[in-house]
Each structure stands twice: as C-alpha cells, then as structure tokens.
N, C-alpha and C positions, 0 to 999 in steps of 0.2 A: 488519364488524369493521375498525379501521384498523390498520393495518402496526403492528408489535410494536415495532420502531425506528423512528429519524427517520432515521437515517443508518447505512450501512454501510461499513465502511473493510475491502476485500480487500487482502491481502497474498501477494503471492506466495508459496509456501514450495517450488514444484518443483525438485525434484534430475537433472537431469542424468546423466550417467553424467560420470566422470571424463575429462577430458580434451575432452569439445564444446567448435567453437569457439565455439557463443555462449554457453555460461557457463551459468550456474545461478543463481537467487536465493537457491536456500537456500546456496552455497558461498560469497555475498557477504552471508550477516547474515541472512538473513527471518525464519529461527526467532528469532533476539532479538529482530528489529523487531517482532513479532509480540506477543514477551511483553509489550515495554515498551511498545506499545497498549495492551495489556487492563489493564497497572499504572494506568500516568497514569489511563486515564481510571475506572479505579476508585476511583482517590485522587481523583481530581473529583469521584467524587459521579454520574457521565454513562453506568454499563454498562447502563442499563436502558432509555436512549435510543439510543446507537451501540454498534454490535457492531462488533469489528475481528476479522475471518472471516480463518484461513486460505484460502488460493486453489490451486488445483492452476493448472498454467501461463497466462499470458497473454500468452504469446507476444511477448514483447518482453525475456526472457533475457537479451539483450546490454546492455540499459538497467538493470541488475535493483540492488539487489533494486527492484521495483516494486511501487506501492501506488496504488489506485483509490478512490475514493471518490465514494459514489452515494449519493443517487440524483443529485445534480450532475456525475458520470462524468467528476471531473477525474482526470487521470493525474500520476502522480509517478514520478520512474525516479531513481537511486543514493541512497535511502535511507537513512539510519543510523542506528542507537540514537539518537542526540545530534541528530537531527531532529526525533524524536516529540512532545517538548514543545511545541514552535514549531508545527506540523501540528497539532496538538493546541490548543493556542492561538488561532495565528491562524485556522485555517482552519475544524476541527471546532466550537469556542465562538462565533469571531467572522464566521465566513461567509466569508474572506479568502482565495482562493487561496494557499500559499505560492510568491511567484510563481521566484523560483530553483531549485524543484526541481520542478518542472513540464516533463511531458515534450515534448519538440517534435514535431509530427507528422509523420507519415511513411506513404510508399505502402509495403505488402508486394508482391512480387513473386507472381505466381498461384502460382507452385510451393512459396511457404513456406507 
C-alpha cells in the first residue's frame, strides 16, 4: 500500500514549564501555526496529500516554534502564522525550500 500522504509537515507544539531557558514552541505561536497549516492547506484543496501533524518536542525549543518537513527532513525554526502561506506555496506546492526560514545546523552537546 503506498503512504496515505505525500508529505508531512510536524510542528512542534511542546510546552515547557514556565520560565526554561530554552523556551517552548507552543509559548512562541505552534498552536496557531499549527491551525493555519491545516486551513491554507485545506483551502488548497491539499489535506489529503499533506498532513501538517502536531509534534511533541524536537528539541530545538530555542529556535521554536519549529516546523519539519518530510519526508525531504527540511527544518524551519521561528515560524509565524504570516509564514504558512509562503511554506505553503513555495515549498509544500512548488518543491522550494523557504530558504530564510531554514534552520541552520548545529552540534548538540552529549549532555542535551
């Protein structure tokens, strides 16, 4: 059977406890960014191809909100409602990385 989607768009939505210093996705927008995935790309016409999944952490809280998208495993980190369209557009429609909001990589330390 092939895969039910073409593409999956995770969004972080992990909550933090108040006051970590790396922050939380859901304290910086997930839960919207979240909704206005699954709008846009309902108003496209596209929920039956990409599913835009809530995420429990991906570890990268200090970049947040954070959003992945696979199965091309591009990373996106500070996110906003007012992004989705564009991410939606370019990248989800047209294949396009958005390349400004693409996270930069990075070594985690063995202890995080």
């Amino acid at each position: 059977m092939p895969p039910p989607y073409a593409k999956h768009v995770f969004i972080c939505t992990n909550r933090r406890p108040d006051g970590s210093p790396k922050g939380s996705c859901a304290e910086k927008g997930s839960e919207e960014v979240q909704l206005a995935f699954k709008k846009e790309l309902d108003a496209r016409g596209l929920k039956s191809a990409i599913r835009p999944n809530k995420s429990g952490c991906l570890d990268a809280c200090e970049r947040g909100c954070v959003v992945v998208v696979y199965p091309e495993g591009v990373w996106y980190g500070g996110v906003k409602v007012d992004d989705v369209k564009e991410i939606v557009e370019q990248h989800l429609v047209n294949n396009q990385p958005v390349q400004r909001l693409l996270m930069e990589p990075y070594t985690r330390k063995k202890d995080e």
